[in-house]
Structures are given as structure tokens and as C-alpha cells.
DOMARNU-871754 format. One line per field, with one value per atom (N, C-alpha, C, CB): x, y, z negated. Coordinates in steps of 0.001 Angstrom, whole numbers, always signed. Glycine has a CB too. Example, Ala and Ser with C-alpha at 12.3 -4.5 7.8 and 13.67 -1.06 7.14 Angstrom:
px = +13190;+12300;+13200;+11308;+12850;+13670;+12900;+14084
py = -5690;-4500;-3300;-4473;-2250;-1060;+30;-598
pz = -7800;-7800;-7800;-9046;-7080;-7140;-7870;-5725
END
This chain:
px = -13902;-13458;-12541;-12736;-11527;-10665;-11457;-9823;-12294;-13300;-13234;-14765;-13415;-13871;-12470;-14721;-11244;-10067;-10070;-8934;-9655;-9695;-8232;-10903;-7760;-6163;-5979;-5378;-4433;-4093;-2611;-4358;-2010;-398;+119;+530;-355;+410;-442;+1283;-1883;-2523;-3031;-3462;-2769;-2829;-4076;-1847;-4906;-5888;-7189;-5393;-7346;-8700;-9497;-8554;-10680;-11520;-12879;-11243;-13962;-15173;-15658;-15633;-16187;-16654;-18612;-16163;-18967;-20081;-20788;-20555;-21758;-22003;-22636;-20826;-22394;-22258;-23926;-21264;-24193;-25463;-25954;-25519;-27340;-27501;-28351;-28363;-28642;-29149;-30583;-29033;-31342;-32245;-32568;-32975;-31140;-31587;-31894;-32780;-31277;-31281;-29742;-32164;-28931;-27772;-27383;-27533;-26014;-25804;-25487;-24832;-25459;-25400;-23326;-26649;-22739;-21626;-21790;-21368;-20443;-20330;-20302;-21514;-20916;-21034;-20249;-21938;-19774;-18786;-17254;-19121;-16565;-15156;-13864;-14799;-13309;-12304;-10996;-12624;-9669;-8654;-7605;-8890;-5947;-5243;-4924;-4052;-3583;-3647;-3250;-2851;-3596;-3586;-2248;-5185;-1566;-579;+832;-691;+753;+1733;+995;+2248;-126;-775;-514;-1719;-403;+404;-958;+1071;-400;-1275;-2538;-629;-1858;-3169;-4175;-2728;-3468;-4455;-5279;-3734;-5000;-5621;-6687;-4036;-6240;-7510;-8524;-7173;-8334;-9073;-10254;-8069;-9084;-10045;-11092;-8694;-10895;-11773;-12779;-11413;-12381;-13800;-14878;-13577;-14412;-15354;-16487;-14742;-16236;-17752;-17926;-19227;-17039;-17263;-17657;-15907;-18541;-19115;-18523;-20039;-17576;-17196;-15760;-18265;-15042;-13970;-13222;-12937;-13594;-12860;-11694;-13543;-11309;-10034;-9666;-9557;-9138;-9064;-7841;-9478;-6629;-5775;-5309;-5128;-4473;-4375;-3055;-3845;-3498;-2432;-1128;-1970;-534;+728;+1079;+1861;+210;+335;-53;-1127;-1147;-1710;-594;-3719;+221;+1207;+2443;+2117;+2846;+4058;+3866;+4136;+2673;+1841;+700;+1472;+775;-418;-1122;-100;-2537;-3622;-3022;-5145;-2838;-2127;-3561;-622;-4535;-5967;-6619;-6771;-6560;-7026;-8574;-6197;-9133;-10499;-11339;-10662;-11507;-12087;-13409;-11682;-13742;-15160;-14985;-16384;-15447;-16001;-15162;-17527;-14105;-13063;-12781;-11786;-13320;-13645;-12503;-15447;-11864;-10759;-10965;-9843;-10467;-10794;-9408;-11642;-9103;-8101;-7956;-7599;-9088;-9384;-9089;-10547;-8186;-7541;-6357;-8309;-5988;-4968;-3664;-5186;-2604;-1474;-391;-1174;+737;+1157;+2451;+1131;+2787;+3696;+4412;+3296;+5448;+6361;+5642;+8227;+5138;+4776;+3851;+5934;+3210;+1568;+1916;+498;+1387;+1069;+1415;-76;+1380;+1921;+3690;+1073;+3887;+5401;+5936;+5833;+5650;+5875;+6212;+4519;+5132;+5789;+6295;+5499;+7011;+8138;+9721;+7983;+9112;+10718;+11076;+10576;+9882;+10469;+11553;+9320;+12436;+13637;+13398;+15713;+12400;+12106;+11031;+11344;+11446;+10557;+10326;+10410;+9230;+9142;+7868;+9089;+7637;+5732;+5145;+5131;+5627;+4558;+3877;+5374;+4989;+4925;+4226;+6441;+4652;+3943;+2263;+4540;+1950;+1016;+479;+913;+375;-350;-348;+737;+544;+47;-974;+971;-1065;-2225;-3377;-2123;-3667;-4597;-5337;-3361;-4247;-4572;-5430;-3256;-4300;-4989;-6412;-4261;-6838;-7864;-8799;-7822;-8926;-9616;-10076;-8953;-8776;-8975;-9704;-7530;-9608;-10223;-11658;-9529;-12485;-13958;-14559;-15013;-13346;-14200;-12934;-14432;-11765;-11525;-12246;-11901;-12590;-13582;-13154;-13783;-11870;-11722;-12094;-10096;-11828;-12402;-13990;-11842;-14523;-16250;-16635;-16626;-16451;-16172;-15910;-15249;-14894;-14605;-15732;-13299;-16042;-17309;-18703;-17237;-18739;-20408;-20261;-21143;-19286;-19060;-19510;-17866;-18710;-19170;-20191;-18371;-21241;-22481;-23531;-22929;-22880;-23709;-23484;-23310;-22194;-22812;-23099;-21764;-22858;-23932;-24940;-24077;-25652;-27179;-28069;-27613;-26670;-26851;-26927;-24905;-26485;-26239;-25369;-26493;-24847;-23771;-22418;-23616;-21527;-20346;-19512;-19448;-18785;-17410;-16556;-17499;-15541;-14553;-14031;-13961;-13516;-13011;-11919;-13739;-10959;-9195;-8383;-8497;-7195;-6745;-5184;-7020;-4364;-3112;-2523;-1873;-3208;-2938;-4251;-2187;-5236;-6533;-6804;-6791;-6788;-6810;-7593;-5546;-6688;-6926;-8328;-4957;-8045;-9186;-9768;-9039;-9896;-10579;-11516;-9527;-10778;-11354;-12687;-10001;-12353;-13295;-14484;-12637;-14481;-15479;-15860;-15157;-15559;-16515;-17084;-15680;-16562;-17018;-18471;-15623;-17959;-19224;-20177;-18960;-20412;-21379;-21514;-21581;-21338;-21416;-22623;-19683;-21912;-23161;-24684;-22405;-24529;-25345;-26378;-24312;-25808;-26706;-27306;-25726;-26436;-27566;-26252;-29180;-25234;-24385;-23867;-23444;-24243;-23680;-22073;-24319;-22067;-20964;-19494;-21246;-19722;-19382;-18084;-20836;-19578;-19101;-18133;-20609;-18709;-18220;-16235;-19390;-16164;-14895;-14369;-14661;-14758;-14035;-13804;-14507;-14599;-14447;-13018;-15209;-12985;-12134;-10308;-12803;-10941;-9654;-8708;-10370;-9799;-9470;-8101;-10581;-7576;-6674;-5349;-6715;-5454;-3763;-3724;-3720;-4865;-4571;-4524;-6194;-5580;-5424;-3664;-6844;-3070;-2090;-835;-2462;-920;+171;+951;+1106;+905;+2292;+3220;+2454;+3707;+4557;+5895;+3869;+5014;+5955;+6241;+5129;+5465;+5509;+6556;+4561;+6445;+7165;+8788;+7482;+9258;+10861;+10510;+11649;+9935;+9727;+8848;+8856;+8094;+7361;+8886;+6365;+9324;+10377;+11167;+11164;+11463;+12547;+11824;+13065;+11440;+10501;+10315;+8657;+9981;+9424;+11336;+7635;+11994;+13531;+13725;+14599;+13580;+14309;+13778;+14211;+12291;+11347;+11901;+9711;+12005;+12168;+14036;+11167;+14696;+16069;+16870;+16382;+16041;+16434;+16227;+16113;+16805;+16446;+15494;+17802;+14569;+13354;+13436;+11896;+12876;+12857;+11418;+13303;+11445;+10221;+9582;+10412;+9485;+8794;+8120;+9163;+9036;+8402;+7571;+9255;+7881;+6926;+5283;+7904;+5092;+4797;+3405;+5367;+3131;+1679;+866;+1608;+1943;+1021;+1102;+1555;+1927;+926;+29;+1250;-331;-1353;-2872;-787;-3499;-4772;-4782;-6380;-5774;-5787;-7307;-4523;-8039;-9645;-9520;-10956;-8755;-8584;-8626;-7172;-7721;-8058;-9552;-7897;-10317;-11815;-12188;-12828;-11768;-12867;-12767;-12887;-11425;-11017;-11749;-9787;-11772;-12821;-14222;-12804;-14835;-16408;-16429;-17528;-15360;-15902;-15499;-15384;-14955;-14807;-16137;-13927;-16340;-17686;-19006;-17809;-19050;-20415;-20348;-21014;-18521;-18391;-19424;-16009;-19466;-18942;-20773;-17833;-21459;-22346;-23679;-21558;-23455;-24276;-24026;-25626;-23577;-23758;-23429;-25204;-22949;-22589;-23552;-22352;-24975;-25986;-26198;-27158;-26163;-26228;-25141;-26104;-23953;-22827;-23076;-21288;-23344;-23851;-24764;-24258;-25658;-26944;-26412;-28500;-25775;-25268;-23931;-25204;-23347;-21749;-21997;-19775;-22380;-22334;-23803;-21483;-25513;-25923;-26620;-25165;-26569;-27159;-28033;-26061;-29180;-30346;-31077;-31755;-31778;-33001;-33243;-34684;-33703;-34406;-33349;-34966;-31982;-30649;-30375;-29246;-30409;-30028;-31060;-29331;-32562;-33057;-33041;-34116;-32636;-32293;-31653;-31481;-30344;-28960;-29185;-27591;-30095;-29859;-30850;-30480;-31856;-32933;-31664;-34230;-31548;-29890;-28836;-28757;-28194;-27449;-27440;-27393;-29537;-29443;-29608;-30750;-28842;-29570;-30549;-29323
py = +33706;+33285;+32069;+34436;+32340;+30586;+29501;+30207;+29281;+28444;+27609;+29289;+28273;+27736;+27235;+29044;+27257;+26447;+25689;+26723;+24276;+23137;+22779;+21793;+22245;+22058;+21083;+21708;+20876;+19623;+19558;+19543;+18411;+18705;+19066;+17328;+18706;+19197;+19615;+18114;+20375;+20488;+22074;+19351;+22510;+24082;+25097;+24666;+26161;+26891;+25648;+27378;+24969;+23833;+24463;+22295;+25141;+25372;+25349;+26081;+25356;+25415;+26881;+25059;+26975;+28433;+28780;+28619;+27643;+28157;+28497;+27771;+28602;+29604;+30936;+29904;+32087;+33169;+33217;+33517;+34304;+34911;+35580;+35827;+35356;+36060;+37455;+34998;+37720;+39233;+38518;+40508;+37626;+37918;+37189;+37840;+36751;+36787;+35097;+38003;+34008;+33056;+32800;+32748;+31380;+31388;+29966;+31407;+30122;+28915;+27910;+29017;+26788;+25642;+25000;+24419;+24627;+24053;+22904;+24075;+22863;+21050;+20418;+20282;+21664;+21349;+21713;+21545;+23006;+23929;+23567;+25552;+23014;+23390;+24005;+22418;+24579;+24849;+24982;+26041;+24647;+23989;+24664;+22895;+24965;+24511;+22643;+25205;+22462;+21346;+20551;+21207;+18787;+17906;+16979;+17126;+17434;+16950;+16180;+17285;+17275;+17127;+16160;+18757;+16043;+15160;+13944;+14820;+13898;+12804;+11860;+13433;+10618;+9789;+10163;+8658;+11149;+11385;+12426;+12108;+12950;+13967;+13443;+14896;+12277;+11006;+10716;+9214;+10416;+10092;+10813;+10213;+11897;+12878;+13329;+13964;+13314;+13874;+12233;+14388;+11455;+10300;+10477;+9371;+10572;+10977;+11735;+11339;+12979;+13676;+13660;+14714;+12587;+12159;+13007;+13112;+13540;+14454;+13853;+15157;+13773;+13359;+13085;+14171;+14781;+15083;+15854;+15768;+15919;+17255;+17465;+17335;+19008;+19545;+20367;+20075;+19928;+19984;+20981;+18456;+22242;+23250;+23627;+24160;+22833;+22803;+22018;+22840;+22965;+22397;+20917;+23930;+20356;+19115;+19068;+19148;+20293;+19781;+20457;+20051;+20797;+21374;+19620;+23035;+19491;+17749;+16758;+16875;+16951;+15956;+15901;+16940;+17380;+17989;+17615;+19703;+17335;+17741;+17019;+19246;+15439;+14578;+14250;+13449;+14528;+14261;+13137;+13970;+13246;+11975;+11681;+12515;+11604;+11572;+10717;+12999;+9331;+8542;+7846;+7675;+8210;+8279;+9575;+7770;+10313;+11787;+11675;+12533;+10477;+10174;+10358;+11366;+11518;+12084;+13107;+12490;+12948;+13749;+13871;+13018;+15660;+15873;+17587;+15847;+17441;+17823;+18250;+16998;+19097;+19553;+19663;+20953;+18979;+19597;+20078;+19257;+19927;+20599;+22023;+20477;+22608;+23750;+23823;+24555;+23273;+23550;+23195;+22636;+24102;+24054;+22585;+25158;+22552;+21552;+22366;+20480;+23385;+23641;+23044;+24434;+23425;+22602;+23107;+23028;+24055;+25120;+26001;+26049;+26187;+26844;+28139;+26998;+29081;+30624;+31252;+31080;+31115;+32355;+31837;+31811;+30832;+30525;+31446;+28802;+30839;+31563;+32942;+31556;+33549;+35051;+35611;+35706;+34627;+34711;+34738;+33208;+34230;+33935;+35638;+32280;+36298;+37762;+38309;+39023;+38991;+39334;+41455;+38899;+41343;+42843;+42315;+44183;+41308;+41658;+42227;+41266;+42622;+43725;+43338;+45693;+44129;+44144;+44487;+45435;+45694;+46386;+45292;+47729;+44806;+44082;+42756;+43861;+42421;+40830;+41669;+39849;+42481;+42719;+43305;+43145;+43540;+44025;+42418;+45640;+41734;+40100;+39599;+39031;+39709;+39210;+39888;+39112;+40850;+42251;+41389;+43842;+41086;+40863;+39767;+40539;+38335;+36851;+36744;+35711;+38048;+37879;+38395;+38499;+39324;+39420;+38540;+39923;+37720;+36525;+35127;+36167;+34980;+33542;+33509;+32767;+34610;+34111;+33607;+35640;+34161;+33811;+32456;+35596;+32435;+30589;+30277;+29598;+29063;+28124;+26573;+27791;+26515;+25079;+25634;+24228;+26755;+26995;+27060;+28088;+27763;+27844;+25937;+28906;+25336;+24149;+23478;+24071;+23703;+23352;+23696;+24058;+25102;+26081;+25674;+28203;+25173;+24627;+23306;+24619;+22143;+21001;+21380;+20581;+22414;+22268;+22828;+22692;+23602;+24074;+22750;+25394;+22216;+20816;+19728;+20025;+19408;+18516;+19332;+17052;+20474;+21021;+20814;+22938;+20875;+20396;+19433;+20678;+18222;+16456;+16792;+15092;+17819;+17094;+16760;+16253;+16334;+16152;+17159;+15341;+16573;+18212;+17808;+18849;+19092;+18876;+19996;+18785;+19838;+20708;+21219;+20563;+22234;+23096;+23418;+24235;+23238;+23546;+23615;+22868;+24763;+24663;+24334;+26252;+25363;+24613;+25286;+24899;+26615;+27504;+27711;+28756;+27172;+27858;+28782;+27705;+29531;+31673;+31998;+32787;+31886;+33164;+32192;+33853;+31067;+30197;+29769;+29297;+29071;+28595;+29791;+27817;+31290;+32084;+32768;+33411;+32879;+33253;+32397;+33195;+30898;+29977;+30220;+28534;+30260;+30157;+31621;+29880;+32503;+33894;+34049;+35009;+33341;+33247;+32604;+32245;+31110;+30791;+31111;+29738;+31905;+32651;+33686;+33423;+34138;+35481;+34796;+36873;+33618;+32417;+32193;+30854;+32077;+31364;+32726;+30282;+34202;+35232;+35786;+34311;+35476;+35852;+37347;+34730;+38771;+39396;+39945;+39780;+41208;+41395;+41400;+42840;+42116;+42115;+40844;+41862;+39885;+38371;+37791;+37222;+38183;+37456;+37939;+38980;+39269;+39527;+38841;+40929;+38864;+38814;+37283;+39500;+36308;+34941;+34287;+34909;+35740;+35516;+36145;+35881;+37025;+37806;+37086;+39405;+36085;+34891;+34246;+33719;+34269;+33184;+33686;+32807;+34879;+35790;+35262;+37967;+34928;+34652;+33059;+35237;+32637;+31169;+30296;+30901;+30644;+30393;+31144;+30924;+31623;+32456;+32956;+31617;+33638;+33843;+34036;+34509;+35224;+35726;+34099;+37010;+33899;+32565;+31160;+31864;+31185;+30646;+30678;+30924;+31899;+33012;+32091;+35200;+32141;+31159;+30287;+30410;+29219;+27863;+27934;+26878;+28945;+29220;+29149;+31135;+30786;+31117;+30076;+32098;+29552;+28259;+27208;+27240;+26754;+25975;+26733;+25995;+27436;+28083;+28634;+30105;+28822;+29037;+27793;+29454;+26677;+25469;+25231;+24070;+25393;+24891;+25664;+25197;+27122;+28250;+28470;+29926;+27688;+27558;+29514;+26363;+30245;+31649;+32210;+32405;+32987;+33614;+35028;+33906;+34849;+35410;+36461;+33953;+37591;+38855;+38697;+40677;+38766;+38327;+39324;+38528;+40853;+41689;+41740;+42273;+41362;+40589;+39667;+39958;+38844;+37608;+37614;+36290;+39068;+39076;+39052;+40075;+39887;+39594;+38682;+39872;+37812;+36443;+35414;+35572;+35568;+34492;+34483;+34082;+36321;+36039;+37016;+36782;+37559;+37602;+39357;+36540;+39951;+41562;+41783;+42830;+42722;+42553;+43387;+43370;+43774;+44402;+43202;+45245;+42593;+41304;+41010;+40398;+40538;+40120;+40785;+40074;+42383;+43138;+43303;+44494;+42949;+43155;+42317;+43118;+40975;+40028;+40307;+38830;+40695;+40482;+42160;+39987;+43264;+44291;+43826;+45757;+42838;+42174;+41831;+41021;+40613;+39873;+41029;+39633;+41723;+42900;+43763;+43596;+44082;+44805;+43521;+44900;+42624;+41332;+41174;+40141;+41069;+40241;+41174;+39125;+42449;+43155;+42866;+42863;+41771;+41658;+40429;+41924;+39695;+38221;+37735;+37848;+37760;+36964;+36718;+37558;+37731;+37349;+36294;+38656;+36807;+35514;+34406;+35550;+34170;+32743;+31849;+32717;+32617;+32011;+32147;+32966;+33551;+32743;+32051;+33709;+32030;+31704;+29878;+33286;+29845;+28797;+28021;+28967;+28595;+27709;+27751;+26915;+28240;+28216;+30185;+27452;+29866;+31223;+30464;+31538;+31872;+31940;+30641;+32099;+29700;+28202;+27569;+27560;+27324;+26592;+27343;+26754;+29016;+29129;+29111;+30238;+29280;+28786;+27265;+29132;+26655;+25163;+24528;+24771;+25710;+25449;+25926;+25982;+27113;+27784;+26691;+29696;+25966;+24980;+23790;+24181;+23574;+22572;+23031;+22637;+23760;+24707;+25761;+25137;+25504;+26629;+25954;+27798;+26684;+25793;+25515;+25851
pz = +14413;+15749;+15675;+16458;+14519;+14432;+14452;+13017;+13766;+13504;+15003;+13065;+15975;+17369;+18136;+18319;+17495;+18033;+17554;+18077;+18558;+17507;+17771;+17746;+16338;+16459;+17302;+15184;+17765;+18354;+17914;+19996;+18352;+18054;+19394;+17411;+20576;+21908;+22970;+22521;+22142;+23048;+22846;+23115;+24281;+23959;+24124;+24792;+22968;+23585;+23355;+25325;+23219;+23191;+22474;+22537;+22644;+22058;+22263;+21807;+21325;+21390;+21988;+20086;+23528;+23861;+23584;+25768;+22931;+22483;+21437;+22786;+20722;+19534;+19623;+18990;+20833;+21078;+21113;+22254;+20394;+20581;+21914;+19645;+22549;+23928;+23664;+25072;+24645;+24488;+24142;+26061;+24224;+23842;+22491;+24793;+21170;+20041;+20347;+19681;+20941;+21047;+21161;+21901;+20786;+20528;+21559;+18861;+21877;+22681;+21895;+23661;+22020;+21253;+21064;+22282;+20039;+19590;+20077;+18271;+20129;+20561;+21877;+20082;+23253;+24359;+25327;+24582;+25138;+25881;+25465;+25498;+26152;+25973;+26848;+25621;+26401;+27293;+26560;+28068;+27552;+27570;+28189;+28046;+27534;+28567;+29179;+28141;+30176;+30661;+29399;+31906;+29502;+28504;+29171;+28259;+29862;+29779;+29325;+29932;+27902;+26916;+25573;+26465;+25964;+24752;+23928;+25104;+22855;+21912;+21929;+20055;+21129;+21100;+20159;+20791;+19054;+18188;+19030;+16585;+19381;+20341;+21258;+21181;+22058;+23101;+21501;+23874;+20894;+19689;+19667;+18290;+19209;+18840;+20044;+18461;+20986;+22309;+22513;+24210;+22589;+22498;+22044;+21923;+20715;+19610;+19428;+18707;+20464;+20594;+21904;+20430;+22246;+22707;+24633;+21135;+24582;+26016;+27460;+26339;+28079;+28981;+30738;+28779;+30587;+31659;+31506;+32269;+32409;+32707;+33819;+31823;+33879;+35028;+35289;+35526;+35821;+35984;+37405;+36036;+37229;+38025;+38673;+37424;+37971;+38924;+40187;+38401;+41007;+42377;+42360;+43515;+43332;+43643;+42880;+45146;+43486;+43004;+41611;+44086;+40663;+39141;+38582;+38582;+39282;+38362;+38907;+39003;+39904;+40646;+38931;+42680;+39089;+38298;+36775;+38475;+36028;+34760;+34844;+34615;+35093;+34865;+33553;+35319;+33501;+32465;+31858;+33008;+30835;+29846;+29179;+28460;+29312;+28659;+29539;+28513;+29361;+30332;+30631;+30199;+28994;+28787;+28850;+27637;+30008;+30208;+30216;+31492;+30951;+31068;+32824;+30063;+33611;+34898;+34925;+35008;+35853;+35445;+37179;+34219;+37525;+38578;+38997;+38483;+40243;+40599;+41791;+40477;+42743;+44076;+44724;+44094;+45733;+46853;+47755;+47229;+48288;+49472;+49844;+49583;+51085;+50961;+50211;+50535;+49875;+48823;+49603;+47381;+49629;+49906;+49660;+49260;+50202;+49944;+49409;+51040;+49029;+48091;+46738;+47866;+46683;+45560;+44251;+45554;+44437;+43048;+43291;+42515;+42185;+42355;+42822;+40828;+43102;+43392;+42645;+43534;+41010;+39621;+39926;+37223;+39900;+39778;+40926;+39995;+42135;+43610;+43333;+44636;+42357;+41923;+41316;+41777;+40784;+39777;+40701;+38645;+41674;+42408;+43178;+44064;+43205;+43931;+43153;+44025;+44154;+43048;+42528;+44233;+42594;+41963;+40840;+43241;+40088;+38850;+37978;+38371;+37837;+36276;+35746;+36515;+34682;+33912;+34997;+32512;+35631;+36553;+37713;+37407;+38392;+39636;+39130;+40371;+37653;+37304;+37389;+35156;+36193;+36262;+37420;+35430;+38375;+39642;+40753;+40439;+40239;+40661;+40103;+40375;+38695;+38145;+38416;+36894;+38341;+39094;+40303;+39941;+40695;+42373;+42638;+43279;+41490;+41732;+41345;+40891;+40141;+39415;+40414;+38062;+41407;+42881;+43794;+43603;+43616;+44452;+43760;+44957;+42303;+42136;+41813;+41024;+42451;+42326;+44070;+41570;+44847;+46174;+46722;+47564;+45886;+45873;+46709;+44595;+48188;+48179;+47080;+49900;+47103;+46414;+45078;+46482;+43791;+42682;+42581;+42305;+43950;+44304;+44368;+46406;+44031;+44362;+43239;+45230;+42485;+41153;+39864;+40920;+40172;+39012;+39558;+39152;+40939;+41136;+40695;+42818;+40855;+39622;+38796;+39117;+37897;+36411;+36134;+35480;+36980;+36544;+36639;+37491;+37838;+37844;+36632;+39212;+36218;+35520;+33763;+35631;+34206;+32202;+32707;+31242;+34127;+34030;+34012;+34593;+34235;+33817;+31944;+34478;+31531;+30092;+29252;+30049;+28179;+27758;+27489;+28439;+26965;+26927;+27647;+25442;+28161;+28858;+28496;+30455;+29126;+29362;+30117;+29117;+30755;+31845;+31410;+32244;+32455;+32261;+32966;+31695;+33341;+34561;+33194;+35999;+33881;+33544;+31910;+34986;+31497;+30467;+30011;+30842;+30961;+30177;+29955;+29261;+31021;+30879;+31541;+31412;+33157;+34037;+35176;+35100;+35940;+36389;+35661;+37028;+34360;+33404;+32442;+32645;+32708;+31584;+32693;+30733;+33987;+35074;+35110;+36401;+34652;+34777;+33470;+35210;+32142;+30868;+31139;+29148;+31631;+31480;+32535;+31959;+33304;+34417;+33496;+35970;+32459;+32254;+30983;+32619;+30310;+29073;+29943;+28377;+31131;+31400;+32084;+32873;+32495;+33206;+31998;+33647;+30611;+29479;+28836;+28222;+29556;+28736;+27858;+27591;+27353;+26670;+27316;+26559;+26155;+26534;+26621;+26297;+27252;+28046;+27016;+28897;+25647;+24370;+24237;+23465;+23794;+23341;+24591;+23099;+25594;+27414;+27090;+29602;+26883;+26836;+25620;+26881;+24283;+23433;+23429;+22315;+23749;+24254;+24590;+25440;+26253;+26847;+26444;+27954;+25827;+25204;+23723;+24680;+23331;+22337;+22601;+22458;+23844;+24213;+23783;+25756;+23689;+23199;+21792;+23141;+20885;+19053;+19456;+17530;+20071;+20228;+20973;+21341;+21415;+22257;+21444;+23787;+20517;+19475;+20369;+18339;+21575;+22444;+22216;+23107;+20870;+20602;+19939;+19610;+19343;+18980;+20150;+17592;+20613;+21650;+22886;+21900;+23202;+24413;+24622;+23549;+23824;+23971;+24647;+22675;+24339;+25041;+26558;+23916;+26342;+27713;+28888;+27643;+28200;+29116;+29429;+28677;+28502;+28974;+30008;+27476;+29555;+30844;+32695;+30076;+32040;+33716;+33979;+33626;+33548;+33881;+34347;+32680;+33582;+34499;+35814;+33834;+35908;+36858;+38134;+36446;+37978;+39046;+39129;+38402;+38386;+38409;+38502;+39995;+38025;+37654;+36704;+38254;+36057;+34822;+34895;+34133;+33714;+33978;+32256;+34289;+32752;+31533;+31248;+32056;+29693;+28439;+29171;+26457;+29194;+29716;+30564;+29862;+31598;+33048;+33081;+33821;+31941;+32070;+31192;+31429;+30610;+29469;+29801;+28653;+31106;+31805;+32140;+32655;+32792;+33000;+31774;+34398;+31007;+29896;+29237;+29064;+28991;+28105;+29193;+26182;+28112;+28978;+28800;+28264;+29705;+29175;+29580;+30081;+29180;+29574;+31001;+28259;+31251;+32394;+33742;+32210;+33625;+34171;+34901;+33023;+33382;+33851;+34600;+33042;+34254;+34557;+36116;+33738;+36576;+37666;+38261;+37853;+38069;+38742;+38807;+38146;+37568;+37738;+38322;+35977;+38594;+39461;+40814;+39127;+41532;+42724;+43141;+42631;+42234;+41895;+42591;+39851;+41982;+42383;+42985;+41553;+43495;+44982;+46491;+45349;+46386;+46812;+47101;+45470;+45904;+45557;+44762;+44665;+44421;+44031;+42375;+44740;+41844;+40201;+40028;+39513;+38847;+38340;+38740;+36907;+38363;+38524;+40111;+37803;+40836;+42301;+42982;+43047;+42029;+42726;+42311;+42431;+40866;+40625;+41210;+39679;+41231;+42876;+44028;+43274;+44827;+46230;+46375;+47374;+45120;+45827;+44880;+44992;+43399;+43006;+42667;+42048;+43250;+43214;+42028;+43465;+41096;+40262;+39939;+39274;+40416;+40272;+38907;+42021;+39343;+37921;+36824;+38641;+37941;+38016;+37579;+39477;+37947;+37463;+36097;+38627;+35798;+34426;+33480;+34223;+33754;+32677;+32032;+32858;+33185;+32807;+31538;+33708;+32165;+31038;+30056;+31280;+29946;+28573;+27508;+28606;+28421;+27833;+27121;+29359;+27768;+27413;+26274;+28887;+26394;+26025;+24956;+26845;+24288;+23597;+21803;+24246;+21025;+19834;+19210;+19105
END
């Protein structure tokens, strides 16, 4: 599974999400799939690196004022496609916002995340963002998908087209559950906290915070059982909500497969 992170010096979670074997004994193709936290903090070697690798496109899933706060320091993206529409004019995204309640705990963080993960498949500005990126894997070429940590909106979109290319349910989680080894939290966790303390100007408990940084399969599952309360099954939401049926995923997997 390391194999599929690719290092950076300030760039967090970047990895290769394809490789994964499908149920029917055909494999998705390296080199095309990526996903990301934000490239914000990116050094010049990292602006290198990301150059080099040839990427066609990227999307970019956070709202206004996260890309306002935390601008793409990556100025060669290629097709570097973003949605605002709907989007609040708040100082601070929605996870921060729930940081400011003053009854925080694990419980209450985690039953926020519970909740958001309900809410970001019927998004219209994310429905919007994930039919982008189904469109341009079907121009061709690689890209990348990334919201601001590369988890919780970003882990809903590779997970959706992991199950789009045939990738079973198995690989779909463990993909997504990658981001807790990829993102080292535990070492990490200081500097997180500190940051989001200055940002939210209150002091915030590791425990409390411990839910939303990293990922839990409970999570997904919470979404893709939304998903098929909603829609009858992944595959049905992918055709009515983003557009891509039968005809759009045999496409990709033609594209997509090695």
C-alpha cells in the first residue's frame, strides 16, 4: 500500500488511487488516478515534481473561502476546475464552524462527521465538482482530486469511481481508510491542533479533535448507505445524480484499465 504515496516535502496524503483489482479480474491502470490533500503549502521542489508528472487536469473541491484562506501555490495544474456556486460566503468552512460549539467532545465531533458524510453526496456544488471529474477521466489523461485534507469530500469521489471502474467493496474501503497511515496523524496531531487553535482563536482537546482528522470506515459507510437509501445503490447514483451509467463506465474502465 506505501508504494502508492508519493512523497512530497509540504505536500500532504498525495497519492496514486489506482492499481486496485476489479471484480472481474481486470485491474485499474497507475499513473492516472490521483488524489490529494490541498497544495497550498507547496515548496518549490514539490511545484517541480508536481510539473513532471505530466497531469492533465485538477479538481479542486474546496469551497471559496478555504481556496481564498489556502491558495494553490501550483501554478502549472494544467485544467484546474473549481465550483462556487451555492457556496456560502462565510469566514470559515463548515468542519471549523464545528469546532466553535462550546460542548465539544469525540462524541459530538464524531456525530458531525456522521452527519457531513450524509450530506456530501447530494452537495449540488460537490454533484458538480464529481460530474467534472468523471468528465474529464473520459477526455483522458491523469488528474487529481483534492479538497483541503484529502479525506472526507475527496475520499467520497475516489470511492465513488473506484466502484464506477468495478473496484470492489474490499479495496473501495481500504483505499479510503489509507489516509490515517498516509497522513501519520499521530505525529502530526500537534501542528494540526495548533493551526486550527489560531484560526478558531480557542483552545481545542486532541480527543475532540481526533474524529475529524482522520478517517473511520464508518464514515463511508455512512455515505454510500445514504447513497442507496436515496438512489437504490452507488451505481444508480452515479447515473442519476452524476451522469455517468453503464455506457460512461464502460468507457472509463476502457481508459482506465491496464
Amino acid at each position: 500500500m506505501n508504494d502508492r504515496l508519493i512523497p512530497f516535502d509540504r505536500v500532504l496524503n498525495f497519492r496514486d488511487f489506482g492499481g486496485w483489482e476489479t471484480q472481474d479480474g481486470a485491474r485499474v491502470a497507475r499513473g492516472k488516478l490521483y488524489r490529494s490533500a490541498a497544495l497550498h503549502d507547496a515548496t518549490e521542489a514539490d511545484i517541480e515534481k508536481l510539473d513532471a508528472m505530466a497531469l492533465r487536469f485538477l479538481v479542486d473541491l474546496r469551497r471559496p473561502e478555504e481556496r481564498a484562506h489556502e491558495p494553490n501555490r501550483w501554478a502549472n495544474a494544467g485544467r484546474v476546475i473549481f465550483n462556487d456556486e451555492g457556496a456560502g460566503g462565510t469566514s470559515l468552512p463548515p468542519h471549523l464552524l464545528a469546532l466553535m460549539q462550546s460542548d465539544l467532545t469525540a462524541q459530538s465531533t464524531r456525530d458531525y462527521m456522521m452527519s457531513l458524510y450524509r450530506e456530501i453526496p447530494f452537495d449540488p456544488r460537490l454533484i458538480g465538482l464529481y460530474r467534472d471529474w468523471f468528465a474529464e477521466l473520459g477526455e483522458g489523461g491523469a488528474g487529481v482530486i483534492h479538497c483541503a485534507a484529502g479525506k472526507d469530500r475527496t475520499g467520497i469521489g475516489c470511492a465513488l469511481t473506484l466502484i464506477a471502474l468495478g473496484v470492489g467493496e474490499e479495496a473501495v474501503f481500504a483505499d479510503y481508510e489509507f489516509t490515517n497511515a498516509a497522513v501519520d496523524l499521530e505525529q502530526r496531531m500537534p501542528r494540526i491542533q495548533q493551526r486550527m487553535e489560531e484560526r478558531l482563536g480557542r483552545k481545542l482537546n486532541a480527543e475532540a479533535l481526533r474524529p475529524m482528522l482522520g478517517v473511520h470506515v464508518d464514515y463511508l459507510r455512512e455515505a454510500l448507505n445514504a447513497i442507496e437509501a436515496k438512489h437504490g445503490s452507488a451505481l444508480n447514483y452515479l447515473e442519476q445524480a452524476l451522469g455517468v451509467g453503464a455506457t460512461e463506465r464502460a468507457d472509463l474502465r476502457a481508459k482506465l484499465s491496464a
